[in-house]
N, CA, C and O atoms as a Tripos MOL2 file, in Angstrom:
@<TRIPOS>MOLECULE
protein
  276   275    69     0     0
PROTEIN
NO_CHARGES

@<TRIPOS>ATOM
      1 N         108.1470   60.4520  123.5170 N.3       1 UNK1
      2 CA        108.0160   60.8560  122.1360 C.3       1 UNK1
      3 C         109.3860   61.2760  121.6260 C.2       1 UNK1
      4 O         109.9980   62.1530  122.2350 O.2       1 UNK1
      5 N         109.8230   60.7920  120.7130 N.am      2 UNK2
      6 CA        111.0580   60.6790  119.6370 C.3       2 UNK2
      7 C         110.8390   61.7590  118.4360 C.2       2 UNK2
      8 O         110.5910   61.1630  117.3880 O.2       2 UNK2
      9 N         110.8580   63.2010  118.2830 N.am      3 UNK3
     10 CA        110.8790   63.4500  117.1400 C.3       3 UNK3
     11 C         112.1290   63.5440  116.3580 C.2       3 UNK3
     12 O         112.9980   64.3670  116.6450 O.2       3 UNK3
     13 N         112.2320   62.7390  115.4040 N.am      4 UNK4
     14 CA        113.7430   63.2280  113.7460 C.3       4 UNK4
     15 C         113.4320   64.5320  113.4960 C.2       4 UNK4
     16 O         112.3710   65.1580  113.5170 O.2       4 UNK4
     17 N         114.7480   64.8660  113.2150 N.am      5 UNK5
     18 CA        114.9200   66.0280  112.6560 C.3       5 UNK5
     19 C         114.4670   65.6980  111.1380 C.2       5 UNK5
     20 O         114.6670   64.6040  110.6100 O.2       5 UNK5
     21 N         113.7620   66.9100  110.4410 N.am      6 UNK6
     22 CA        113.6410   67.0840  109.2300 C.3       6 UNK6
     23 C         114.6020   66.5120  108.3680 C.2       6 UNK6
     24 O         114.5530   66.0960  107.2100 O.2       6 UNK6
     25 N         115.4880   66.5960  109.2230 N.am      7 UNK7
     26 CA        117.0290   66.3650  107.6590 C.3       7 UNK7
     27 C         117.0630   64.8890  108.0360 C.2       7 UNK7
     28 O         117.7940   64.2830  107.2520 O.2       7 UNK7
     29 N         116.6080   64.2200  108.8230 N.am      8 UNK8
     30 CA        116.7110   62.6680  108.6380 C.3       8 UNK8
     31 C         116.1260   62.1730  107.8290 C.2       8 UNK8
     32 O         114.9380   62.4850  107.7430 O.2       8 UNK8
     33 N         116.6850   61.1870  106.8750 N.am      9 UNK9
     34 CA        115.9110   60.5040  105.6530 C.3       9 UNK9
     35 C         115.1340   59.5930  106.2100 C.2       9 UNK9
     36 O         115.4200   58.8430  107.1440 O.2       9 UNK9
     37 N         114.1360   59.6730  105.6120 N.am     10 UNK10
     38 CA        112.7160   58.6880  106.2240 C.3      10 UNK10
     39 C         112.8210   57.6360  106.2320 C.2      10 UNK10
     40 O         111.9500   57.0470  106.8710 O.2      10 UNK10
     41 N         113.8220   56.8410  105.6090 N.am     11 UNK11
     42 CA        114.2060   55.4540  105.5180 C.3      11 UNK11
     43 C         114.8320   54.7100  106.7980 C.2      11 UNK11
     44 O         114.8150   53.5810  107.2890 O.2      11 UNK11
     45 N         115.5330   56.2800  107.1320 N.am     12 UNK12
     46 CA        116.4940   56.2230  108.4740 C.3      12 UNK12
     47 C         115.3160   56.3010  109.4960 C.2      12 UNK12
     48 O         115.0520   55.3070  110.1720 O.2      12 UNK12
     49 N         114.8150   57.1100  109.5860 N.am     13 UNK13
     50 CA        113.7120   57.3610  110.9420 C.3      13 UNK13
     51 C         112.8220   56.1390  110.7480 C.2      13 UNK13
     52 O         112.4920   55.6210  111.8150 O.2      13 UNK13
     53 N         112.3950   55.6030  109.7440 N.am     14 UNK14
     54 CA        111.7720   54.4920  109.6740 C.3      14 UNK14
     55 C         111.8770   53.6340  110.5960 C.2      14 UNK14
     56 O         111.2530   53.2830  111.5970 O.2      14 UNK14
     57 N         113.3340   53.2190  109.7280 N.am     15 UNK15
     58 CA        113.9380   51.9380  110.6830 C.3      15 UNK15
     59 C         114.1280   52.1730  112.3230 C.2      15 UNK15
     60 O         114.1860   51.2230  113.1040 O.2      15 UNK15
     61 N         114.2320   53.7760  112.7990 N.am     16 UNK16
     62 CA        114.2140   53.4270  114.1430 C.3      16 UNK16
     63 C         113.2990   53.1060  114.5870 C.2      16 UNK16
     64 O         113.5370   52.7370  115.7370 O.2      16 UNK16
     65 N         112.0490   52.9920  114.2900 N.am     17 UNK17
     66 CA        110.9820   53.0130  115.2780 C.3      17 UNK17
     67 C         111.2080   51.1140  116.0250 C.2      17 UNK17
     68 O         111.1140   50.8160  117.2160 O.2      17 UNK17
     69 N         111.4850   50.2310  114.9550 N.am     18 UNK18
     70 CA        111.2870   49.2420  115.8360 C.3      18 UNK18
     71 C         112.5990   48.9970  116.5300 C.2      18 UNK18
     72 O         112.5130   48.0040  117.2540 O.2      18 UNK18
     73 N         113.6000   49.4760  116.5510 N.am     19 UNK19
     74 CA        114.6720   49.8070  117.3850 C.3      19 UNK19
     75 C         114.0810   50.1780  119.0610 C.2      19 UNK19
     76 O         114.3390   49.5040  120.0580 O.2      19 UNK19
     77 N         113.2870   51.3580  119.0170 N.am     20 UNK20
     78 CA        112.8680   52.0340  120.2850 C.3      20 UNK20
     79 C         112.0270   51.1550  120.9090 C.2      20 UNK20
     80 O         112.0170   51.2170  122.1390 O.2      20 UNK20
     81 N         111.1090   50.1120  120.2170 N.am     21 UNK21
     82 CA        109.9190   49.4290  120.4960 C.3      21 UNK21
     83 C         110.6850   48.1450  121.2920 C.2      21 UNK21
     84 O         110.2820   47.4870  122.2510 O.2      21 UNK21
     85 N         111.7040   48.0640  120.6730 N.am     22 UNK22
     86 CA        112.3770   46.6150  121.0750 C.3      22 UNK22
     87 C         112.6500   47.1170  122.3330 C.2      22 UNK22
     88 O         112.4430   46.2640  123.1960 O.2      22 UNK22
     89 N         113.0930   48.3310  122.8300 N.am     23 UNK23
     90 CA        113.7540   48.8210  124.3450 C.3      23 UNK23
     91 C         112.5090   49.1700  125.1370 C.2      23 UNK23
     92 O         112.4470   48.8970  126.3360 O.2      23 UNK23
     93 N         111.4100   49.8330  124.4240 N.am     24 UNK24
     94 CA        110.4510   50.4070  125.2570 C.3      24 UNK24
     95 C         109.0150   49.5380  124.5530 C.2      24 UNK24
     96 O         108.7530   49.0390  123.4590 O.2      24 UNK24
     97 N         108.3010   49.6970  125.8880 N.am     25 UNK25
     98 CA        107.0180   49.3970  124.9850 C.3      25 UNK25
     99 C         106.2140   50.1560  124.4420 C.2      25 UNK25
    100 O         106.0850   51.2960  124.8870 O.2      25 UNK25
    101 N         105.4720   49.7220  123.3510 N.am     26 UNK26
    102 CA        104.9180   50.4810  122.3160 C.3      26 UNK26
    103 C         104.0100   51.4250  122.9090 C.2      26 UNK26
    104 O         103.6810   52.3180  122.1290 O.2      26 UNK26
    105 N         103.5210   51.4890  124.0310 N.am     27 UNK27
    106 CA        102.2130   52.6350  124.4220 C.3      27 UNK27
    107 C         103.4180   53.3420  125.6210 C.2      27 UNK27
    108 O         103.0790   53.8590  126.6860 O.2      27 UNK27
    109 N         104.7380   53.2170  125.1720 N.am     28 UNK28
    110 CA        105.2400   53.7740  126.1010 C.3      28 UNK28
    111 C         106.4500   54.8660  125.0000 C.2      28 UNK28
    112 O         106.9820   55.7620  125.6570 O.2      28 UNK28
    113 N         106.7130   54.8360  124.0290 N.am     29 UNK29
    114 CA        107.2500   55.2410  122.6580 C.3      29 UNK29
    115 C         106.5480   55.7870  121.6580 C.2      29 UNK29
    116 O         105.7180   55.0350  121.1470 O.2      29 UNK29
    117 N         106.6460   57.0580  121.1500 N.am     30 UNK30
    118 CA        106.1920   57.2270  119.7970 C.3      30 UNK30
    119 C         107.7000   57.9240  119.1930 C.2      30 UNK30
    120 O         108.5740   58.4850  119.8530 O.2      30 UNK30
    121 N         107.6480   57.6460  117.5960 N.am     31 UNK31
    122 CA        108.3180   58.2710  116.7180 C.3      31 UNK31
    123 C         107.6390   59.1660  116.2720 C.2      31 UNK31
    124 O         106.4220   59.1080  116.4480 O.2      31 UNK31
    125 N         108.1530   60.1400  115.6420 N.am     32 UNK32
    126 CA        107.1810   61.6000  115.0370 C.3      32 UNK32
    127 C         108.4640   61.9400  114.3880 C.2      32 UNK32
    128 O         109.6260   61.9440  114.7920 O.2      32 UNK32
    129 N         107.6940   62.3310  112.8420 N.am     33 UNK33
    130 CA        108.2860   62.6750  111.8710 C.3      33 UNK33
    131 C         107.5870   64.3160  111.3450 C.2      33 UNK33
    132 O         106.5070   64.8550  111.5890 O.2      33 UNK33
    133 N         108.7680   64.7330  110.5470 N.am     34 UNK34
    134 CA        107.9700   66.2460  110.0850 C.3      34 UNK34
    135 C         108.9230   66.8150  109.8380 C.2      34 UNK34
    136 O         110.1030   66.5050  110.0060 O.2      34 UNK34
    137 N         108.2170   68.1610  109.1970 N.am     35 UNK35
    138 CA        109.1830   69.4860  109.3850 C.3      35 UNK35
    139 C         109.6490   70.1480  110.5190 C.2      35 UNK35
    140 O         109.8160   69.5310  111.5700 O.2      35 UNK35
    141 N         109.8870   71.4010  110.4120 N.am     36 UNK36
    142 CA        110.4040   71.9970  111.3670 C.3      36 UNK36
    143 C         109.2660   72.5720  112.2330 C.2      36 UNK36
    144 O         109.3090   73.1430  113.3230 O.2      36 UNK36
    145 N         108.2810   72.2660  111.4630 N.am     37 UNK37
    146 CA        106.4540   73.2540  112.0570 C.3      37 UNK37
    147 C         106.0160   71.8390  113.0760 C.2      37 UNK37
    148 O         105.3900   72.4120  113.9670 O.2      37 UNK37
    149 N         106.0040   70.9670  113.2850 N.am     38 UNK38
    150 CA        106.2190   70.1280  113.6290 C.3      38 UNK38
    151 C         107.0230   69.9120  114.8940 C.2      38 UNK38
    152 O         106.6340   69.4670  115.9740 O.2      38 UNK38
    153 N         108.2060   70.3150  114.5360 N.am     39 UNK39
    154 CA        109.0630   70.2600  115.9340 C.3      39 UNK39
    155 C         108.9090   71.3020  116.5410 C.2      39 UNK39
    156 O         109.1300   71.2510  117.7510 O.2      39 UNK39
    157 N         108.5870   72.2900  116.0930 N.am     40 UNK40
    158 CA        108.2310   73.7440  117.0470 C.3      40 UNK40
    159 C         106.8150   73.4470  118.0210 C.2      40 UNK40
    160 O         106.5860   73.9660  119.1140 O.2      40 UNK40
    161 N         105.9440   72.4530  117.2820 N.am     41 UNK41
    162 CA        104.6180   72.1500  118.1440 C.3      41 UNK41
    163 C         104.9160   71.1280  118.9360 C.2      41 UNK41
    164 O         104.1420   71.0550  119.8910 O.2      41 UNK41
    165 N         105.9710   70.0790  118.9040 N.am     42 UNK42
    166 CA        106.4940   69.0740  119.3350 C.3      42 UNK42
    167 C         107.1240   69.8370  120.7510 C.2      42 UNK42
    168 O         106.9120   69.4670  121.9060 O.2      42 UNK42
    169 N         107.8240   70.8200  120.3860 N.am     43 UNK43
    170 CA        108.6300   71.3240  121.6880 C.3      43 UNK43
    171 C         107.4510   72.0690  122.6640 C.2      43 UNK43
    172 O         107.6430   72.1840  123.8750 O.2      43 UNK43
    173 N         106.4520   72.4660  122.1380 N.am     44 UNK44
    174 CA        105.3230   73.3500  123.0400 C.3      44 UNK44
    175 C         104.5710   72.6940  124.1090 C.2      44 UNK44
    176 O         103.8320   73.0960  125.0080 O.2      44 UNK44
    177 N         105.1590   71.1210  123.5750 N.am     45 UNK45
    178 CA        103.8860   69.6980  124.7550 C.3      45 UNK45
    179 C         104.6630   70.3310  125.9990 C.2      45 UNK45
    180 O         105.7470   70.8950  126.1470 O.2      45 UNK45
    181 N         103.2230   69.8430  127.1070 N.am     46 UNK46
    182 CA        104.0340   70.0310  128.3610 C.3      46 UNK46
    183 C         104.4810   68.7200  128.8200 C.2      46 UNK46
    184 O         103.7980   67.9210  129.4620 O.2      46 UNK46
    185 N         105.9310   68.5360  128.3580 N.am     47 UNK47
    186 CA        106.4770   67.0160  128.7690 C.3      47 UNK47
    187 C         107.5270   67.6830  130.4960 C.2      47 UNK47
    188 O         108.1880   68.6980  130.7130 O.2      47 UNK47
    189 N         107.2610   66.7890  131.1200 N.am     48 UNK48
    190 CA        108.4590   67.6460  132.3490 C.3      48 UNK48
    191 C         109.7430   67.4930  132.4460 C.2      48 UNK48
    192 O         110.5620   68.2350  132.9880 O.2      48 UNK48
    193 N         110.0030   65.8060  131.5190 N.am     49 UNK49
    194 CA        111.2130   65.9850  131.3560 C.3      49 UNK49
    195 C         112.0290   66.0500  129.7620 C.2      49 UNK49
    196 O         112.7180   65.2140  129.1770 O.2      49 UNK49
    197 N         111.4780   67.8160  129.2970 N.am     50 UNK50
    198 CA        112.2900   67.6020  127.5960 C.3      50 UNK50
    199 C         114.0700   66.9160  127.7480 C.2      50 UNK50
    200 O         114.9340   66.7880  128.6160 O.2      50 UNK50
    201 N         113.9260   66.7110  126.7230 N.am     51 UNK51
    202 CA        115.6590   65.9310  126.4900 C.3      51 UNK51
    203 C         115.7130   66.7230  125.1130 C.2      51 UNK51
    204 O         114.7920   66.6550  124.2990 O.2      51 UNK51
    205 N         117.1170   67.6470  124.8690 N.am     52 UNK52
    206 CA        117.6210   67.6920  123.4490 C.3      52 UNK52
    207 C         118.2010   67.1040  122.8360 C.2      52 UNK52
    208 O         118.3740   66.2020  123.6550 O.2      52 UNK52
    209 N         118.8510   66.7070  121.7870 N.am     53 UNK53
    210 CA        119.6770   65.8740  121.1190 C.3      53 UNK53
    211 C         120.8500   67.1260  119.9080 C.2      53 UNK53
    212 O         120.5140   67.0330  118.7270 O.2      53 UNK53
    213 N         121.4540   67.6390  120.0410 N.am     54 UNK54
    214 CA        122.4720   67.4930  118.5660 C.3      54 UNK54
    215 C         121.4470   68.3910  117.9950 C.2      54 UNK54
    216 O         120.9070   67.9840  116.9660 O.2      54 UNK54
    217 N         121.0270   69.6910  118.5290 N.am     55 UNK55
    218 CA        120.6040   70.5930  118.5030 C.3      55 UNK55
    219 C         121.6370   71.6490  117.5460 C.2      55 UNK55
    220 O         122.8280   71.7750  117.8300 O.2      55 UNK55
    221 N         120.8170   72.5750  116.0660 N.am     56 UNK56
    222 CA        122.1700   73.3950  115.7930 C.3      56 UNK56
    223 C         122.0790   74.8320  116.7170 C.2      56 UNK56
    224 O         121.0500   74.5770  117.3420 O.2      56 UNK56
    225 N         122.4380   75.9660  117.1200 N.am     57 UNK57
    226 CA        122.0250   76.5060  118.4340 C.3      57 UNK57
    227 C         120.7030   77.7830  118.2630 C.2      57 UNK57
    228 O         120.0750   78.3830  119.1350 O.2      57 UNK57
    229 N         120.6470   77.8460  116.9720 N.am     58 UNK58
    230 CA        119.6610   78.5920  116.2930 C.3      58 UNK58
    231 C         118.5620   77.8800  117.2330 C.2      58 UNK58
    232 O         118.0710   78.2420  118.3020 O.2      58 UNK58
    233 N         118.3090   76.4590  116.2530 N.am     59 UNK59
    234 CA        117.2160   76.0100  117.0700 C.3      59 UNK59
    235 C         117.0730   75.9480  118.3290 C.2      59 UNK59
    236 O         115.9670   76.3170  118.7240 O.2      59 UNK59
    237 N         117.9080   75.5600  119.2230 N.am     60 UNK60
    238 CA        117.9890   75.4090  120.3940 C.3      60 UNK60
    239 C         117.2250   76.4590  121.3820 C.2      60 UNK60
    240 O         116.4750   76.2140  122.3270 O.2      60 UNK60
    241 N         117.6490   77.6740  120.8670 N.am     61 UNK61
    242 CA        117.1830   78.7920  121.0470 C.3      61 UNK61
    243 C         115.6200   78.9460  121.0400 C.2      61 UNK61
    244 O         114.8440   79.3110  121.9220 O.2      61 UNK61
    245 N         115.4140   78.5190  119.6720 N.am     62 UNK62
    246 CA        114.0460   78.1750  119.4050 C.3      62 UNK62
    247 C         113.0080   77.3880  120.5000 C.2      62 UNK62
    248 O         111.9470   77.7600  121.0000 O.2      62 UNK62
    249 N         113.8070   76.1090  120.6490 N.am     63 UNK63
    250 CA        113.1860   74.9580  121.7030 C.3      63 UNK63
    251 C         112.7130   75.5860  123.1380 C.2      63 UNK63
    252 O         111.5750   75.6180  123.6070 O.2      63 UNK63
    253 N         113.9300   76.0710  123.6880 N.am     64 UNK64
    254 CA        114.2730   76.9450  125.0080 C.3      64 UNK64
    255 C         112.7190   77.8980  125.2900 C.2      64 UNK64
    256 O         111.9360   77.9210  126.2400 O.2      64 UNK64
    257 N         112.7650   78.7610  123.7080 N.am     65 UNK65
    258 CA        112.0270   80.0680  124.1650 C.3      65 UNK65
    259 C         110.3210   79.5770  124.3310 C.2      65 UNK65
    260 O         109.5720   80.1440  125.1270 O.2      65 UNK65
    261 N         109.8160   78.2750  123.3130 N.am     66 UNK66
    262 CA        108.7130   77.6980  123.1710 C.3      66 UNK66
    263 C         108.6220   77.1480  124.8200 C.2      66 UNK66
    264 O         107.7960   77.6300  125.5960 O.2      66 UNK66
    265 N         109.3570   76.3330  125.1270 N.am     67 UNK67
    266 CA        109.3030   76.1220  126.3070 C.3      67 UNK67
    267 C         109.0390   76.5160  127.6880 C.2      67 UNK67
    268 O         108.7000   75.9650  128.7350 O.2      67 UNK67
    269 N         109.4530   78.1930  127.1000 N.am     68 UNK68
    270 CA        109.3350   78.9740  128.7310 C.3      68 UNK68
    271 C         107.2210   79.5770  128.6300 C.2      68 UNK68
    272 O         106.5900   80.0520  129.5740 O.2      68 UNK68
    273 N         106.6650   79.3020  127.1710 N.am     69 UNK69
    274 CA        105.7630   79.8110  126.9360 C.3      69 UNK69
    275 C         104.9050   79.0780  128.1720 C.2      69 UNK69
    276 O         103.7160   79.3480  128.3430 O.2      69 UNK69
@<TRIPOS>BOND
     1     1     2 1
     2     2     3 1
     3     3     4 2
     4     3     5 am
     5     5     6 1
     6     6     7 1
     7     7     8 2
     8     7     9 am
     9     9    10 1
    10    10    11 1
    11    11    12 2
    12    11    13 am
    13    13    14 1
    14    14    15 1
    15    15    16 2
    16    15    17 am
    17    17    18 1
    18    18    19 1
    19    19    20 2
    20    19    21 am
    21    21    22 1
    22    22    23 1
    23    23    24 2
    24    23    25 am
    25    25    26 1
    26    26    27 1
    27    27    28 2
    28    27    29 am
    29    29    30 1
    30    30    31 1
    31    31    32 2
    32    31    33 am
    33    33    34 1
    34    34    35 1
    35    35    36 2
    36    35    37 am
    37    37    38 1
    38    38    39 1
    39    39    40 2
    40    39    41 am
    41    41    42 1
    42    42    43 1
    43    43    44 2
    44    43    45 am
    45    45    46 1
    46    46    47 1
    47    47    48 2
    48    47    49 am
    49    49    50 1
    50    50    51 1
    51    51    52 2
    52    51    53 am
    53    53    54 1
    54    54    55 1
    55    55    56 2
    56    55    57 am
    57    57    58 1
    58    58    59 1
    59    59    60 2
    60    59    61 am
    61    61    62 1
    62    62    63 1
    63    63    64 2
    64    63    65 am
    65    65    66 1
    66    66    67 1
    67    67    68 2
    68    67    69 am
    69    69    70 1
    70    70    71 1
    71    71    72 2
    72    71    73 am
    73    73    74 1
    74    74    75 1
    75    75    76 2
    76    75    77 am
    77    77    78 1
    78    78    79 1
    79    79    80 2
    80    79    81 am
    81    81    82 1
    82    82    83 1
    83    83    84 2
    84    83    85 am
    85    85    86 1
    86    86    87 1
    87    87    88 2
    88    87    89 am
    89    89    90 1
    90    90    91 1
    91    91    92 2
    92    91    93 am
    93    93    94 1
    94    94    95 1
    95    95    96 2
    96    95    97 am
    97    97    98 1
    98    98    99 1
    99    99   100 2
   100    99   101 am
   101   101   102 1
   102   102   103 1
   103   103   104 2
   104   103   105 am
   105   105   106 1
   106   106   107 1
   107   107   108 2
   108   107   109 am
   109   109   110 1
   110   110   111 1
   111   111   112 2
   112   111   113 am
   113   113   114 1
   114   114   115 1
   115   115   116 2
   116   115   117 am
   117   117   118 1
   118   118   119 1
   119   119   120 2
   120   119   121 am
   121   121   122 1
   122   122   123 1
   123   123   124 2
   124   123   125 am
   125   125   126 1
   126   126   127 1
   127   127   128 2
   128   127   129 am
   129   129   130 1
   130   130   131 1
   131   131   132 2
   132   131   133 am
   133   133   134 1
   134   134   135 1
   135   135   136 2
   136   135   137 am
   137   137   138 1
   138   138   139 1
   139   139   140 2
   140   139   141 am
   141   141   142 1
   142   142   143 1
   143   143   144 2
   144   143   145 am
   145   145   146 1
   146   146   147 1
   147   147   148 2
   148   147   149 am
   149   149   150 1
   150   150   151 1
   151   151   152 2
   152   151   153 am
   153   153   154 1
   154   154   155 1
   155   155   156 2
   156   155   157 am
   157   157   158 1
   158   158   159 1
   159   159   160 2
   160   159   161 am
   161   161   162 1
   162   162   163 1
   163   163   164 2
   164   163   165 am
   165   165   166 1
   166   166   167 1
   167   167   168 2
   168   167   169 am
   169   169   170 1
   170   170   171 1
   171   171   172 2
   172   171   173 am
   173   173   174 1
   174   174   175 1
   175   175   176 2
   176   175   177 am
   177   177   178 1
   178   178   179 1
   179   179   180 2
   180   179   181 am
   181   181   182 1
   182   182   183 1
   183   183   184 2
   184   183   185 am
   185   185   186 1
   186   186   187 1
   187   187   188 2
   188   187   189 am
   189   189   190 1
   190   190   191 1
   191   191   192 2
   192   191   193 am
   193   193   194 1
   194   194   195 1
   195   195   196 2
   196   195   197 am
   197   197   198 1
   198   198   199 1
   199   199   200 2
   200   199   201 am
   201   201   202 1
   202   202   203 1
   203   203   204 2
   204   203   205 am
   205   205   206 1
   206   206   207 1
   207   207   208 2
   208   207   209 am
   209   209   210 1
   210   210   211 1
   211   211   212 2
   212   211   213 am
   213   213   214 1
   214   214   215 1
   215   215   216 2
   216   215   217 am
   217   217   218 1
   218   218   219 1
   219   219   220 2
   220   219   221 am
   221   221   222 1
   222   222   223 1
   223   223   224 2
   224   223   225 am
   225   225   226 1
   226   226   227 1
   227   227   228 2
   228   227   229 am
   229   229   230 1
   230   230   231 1
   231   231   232 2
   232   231   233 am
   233   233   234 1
   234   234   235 1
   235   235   236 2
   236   235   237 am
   237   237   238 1
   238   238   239 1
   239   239   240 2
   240   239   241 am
   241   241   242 1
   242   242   243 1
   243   243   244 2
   244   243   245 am
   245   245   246 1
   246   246   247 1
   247   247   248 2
   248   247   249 am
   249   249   250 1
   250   250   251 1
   251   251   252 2
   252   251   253 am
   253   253   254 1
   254   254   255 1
   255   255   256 2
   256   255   257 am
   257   257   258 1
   258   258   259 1
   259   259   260 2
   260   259   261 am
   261   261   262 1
   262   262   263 1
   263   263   264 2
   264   263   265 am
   265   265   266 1
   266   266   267 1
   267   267   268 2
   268   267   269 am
   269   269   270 1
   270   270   271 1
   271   271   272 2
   272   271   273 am
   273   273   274 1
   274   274   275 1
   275   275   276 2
@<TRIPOS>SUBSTRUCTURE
     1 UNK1         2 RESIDUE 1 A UNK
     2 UNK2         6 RESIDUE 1 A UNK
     3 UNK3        10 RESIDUE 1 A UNK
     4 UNK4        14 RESIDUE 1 A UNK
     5 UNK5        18 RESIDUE 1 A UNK
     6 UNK6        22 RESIDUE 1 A UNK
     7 UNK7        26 RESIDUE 1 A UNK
     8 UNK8        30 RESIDUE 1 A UNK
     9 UNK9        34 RESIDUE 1 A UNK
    10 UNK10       38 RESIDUE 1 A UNK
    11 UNK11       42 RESIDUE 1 A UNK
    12 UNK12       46 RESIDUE 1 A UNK
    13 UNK13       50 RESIDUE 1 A UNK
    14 UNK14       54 RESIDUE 1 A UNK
    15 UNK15       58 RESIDUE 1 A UNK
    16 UNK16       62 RESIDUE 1 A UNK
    17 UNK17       66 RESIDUE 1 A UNK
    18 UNK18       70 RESIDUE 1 A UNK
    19 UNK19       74 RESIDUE 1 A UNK
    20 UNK20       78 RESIDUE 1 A UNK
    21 UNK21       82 RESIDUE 1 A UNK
    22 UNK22       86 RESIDUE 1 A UNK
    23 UNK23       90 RESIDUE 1 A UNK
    24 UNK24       94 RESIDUE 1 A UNK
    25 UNK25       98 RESIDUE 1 A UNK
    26 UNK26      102 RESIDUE 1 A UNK
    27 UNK27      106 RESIDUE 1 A UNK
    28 UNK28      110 RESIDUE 1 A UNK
    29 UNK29      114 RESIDUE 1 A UNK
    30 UNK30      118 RESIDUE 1 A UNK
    31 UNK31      122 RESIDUE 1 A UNK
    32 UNK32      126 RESIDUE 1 A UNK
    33 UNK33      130 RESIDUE 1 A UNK
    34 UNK34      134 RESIDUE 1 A UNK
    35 UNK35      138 RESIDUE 1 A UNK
    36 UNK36      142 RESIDUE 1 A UNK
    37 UNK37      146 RESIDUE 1 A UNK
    38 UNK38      150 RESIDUE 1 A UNK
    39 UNK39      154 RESIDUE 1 A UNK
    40 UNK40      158 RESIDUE 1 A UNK
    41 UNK41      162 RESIDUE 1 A UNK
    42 UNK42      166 RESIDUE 1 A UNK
    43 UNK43      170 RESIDUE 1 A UNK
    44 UNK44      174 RESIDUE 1 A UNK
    45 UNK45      178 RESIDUE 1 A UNK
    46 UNK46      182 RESIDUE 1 A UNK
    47 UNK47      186 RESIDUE 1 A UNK
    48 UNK48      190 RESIDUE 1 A UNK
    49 UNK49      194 RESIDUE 1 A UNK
    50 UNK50      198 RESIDUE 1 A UNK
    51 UNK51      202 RESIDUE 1 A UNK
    52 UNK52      206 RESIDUE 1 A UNK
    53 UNK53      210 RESIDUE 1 A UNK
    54 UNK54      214 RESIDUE 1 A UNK
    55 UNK55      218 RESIDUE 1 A UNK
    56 UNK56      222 RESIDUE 1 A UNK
    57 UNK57      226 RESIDUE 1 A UNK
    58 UNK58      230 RESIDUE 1 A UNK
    59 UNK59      234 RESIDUE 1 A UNK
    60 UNK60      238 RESIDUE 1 A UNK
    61 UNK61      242 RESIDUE 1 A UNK
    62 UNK62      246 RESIDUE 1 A UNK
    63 UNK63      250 RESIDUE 1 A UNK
    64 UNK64      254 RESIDUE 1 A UNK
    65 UNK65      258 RESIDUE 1 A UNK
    66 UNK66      262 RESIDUE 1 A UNK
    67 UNK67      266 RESIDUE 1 A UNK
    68 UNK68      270 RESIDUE 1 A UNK
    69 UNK69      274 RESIDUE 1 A UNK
């Protein structure tokens, strides 16, 4: 699962999805779009291996602490 940041224009996140599909297969990829309420529930999945990206450190912080929940 791929979530954009809020501040990505939807035009932009759009177009990645068949970018990711072309590398991965589709029941193996999702894109997810949203706010920030969104990525806070996004970070709470129990995935085992999270990956961050270009995090500002506020959030990061954020990601980290959801995580240890």
């Amino acid at each position: 699962m791929i979530k954009m940041s809020e501040y990505t224009p939807s035009d932009l996140a759009n177009w990645s999805k068949p970018y990711w599909r072309a590398i991965f297969p589709e029941n193996l990829v999702a894109v997810v779009l949203g706010e920030a309420d969104v990525g806070m529930a996004f970070s709470k999945l129990p995935f085992d291996h999270p990956a961050v990206h270009r995090f500002l450190p506020a959030v990061g912080r954020q990601v980290m602490r959801a995580r240890r929940r």
